[in-house]
N, C-alpha and C positions, 0 to 999 in steps of 0.2 A: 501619474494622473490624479492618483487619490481621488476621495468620497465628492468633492465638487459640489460643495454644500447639503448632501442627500443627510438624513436625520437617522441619526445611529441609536437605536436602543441598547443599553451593556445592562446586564443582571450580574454583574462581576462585584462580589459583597466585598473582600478582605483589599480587593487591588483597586477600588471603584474609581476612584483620583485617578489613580498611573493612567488605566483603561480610556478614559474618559478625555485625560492629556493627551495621546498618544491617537485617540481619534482627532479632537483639533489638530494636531500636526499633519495628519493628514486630509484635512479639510474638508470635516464632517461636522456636525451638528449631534454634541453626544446629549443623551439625556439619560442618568444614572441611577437605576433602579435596585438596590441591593435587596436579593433574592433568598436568603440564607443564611444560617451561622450553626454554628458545628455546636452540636450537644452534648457532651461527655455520658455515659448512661453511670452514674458515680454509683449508685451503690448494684452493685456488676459481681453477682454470686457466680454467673454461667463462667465468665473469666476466671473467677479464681478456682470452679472446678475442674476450668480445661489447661489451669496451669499444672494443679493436680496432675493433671492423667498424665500430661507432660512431662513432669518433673519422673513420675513413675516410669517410665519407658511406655504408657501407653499410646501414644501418637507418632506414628513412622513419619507421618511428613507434614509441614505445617507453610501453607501458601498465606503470603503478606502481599495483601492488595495496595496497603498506602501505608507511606514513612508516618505519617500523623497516627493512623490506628496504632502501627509497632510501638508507638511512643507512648500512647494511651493505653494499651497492654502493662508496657512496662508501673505507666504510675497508679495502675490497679495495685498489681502484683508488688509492688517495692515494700507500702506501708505493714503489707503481712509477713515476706519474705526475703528483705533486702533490697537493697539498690542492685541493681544487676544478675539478678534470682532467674530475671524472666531469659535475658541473654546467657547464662552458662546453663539453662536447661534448653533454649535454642542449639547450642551447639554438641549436645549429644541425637540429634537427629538431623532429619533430610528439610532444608529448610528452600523455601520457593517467592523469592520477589517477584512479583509483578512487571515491577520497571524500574527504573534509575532511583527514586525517592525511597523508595525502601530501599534499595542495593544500599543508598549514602547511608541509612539509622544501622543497617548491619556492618556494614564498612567500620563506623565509628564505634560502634559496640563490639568489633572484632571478631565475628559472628561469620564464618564461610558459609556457602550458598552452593546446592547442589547443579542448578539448571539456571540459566538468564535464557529470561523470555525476550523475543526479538522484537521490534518497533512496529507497530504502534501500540504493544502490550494489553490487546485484547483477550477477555475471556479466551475467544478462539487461539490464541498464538501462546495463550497460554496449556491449553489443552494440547494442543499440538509439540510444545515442546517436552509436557513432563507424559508425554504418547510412552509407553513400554516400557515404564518405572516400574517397580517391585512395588512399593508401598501400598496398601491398601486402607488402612488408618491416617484419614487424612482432615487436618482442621482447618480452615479456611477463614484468615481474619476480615472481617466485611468491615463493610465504608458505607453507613449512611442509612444504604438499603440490601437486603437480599440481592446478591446474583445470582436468581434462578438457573439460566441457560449453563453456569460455571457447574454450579452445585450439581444438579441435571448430568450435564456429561460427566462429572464424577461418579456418580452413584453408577450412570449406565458401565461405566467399565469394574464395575462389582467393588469399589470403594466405598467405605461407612466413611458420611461426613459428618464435622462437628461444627458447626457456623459460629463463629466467635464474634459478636456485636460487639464493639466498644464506643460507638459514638452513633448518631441520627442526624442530618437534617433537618433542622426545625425552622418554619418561618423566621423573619428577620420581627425585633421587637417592636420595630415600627413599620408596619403593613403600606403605611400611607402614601411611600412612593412606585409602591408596587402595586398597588391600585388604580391611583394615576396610572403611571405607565400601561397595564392592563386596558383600562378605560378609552384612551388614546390611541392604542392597538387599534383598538376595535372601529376607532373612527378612520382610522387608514389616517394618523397621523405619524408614523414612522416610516421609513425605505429600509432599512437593514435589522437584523435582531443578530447581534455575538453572544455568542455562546459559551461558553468558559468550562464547564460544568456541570453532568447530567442533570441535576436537582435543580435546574434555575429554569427551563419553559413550563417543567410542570406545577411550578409552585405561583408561576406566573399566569398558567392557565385555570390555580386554583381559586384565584383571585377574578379573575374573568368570572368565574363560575359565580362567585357571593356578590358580587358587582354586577350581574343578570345581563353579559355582554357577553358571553359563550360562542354564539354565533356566528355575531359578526367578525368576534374574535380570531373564530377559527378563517372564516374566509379572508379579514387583512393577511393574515400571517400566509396564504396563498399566494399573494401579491408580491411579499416580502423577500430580500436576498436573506435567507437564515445560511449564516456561517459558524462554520463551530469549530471547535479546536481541536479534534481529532474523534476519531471510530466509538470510544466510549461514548462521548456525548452522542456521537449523533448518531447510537444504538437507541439511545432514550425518545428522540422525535418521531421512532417508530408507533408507540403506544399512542401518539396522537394521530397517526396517520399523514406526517410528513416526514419529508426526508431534508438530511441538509444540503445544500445547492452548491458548499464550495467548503476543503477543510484546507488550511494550510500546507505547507511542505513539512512542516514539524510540529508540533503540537506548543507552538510558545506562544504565551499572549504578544508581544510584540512583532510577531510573524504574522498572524490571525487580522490582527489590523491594518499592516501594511496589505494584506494580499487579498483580504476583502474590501482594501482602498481600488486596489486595480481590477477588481475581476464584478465589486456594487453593480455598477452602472447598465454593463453588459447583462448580467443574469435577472437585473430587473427589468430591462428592455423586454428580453427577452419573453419573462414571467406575466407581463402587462403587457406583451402583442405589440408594442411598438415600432 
């Protein structure tokens, strides 16, 4: 059936093109708002003191939330300590992937993994697997922003965390399609909003905010089929007080598209009383 002309908003910054192709294919109306771009934090003391403790035996277990942070880990730590410093002091402890994309940066670094967390690699399923582990010195590499609720349940089971930042989310360097889009929201000119990635409604609702359209903004986006790509993202449409209305069967951009082509229509019927 696909989108059947309906007007697809994507905040998908790195894939904007693919996303965008892949809604016309399915006979949508994309209009592509890049929401984001990843910010290295380069000059990164708290990294190279937590490679320290690392290197020392002090950290029993160390959870990798994203292949890209491990990777930005590594190009801290190389310039001081070698190319691969950070992986042979990975492998004298308990080390904890998230999900598949860091499984592939330790795969390729050679690097075993005590625990693999189950689908759809939520904080929760992450909690849940490494449940009755010995460790209690535990670092945790973050992506973007704090994961409270992760950090939170660590510390409740009597764990010292160490939150390892190596990168932020920062607006995109040109705001201007993200304003528009914002803008346009708020006139109820969109049916769909995809969602790819926590950091892209709220940066999108930041822009609402400095564009004096907050309101109406939030009430379109009522109206709207919000699809997202899996449980982490659509843990973040919490803080705004919506939920999302449909996630894929798998967390792939081109799943996300095709199954928010078939299920649009419906949940906006629905959503708009028709």
């Amino acid at each position: 059936m696909g989108f059947a002309g309906l007007r697809i908003l994507t905040l998908e910054s790195r894939r904007s093109e693919e996303i965008a192709t892949l809604v016309r294919k399915q006979g949508g109306e994309p209009f592509a708002a890049p929401s984001m771009r990843e910010v290295p934090i380069a000059d990164n003391p708290e990294v190279l003191a937590f490679y320290e403790t690392l290197r020392a035996g002090g950290v029993e277990m160390v959870i990798l939330l994203t292949g890209v942070g491990a990777r930005a880990v590594e190009t801290i730590v190389a310039p001081h300590h070698g190319a691969g410093a950070f992986a042979e002091a990975l492998k004298r402890t308990t080390v904890v992937p998230r999900g598949p994309k860091p499984q592939a940066v330790l795969r390729e670094w050679g690097v075993p993994w005590a625990v693999s967390v189950p689908s759809p690699n939520t904080w929760r399923e992450l909690l849940a697997a490494i449940a009755g582990r010995p460790e209690r010195r535990v670092a945790v590499q973050e992506y973007g922003k704090p994961n409270e609720a992760l950090l939170a349940g660590l510390r409740a089971r009597g764990c010292e965390v160490t939150a390892v930042r190596v990168y932020q989310w920062a607006l995109p360097e040109d705001t201007g399609p993200l304003r528009e889009a914002a803008r346009r929201l708020a006139e109820g000119g969109f049916d769909v909003l995809l969602l790819t990635t926590s950091m892209q409604l709220p940066h999108l609702a930041q822009m609402a905010e400095e564009e004096g359209v907050a309101p109406a903004f939030q009430e379109a986006l009522r109206r709207m089929a919000i699809c997202s790509i899996g449980p982490t993202t659509s843990e973040s449409l919490e803080d705004l007080g919506l939920r999302a209305d449909m996630e894929p069967t798998a967390p792939k951009m081109g799943l996300l598209v095709k199954e928010a082509g078939e299920q649009a229509g419906d949940i906006i019927a629905r959503k708009r009383g028709h």
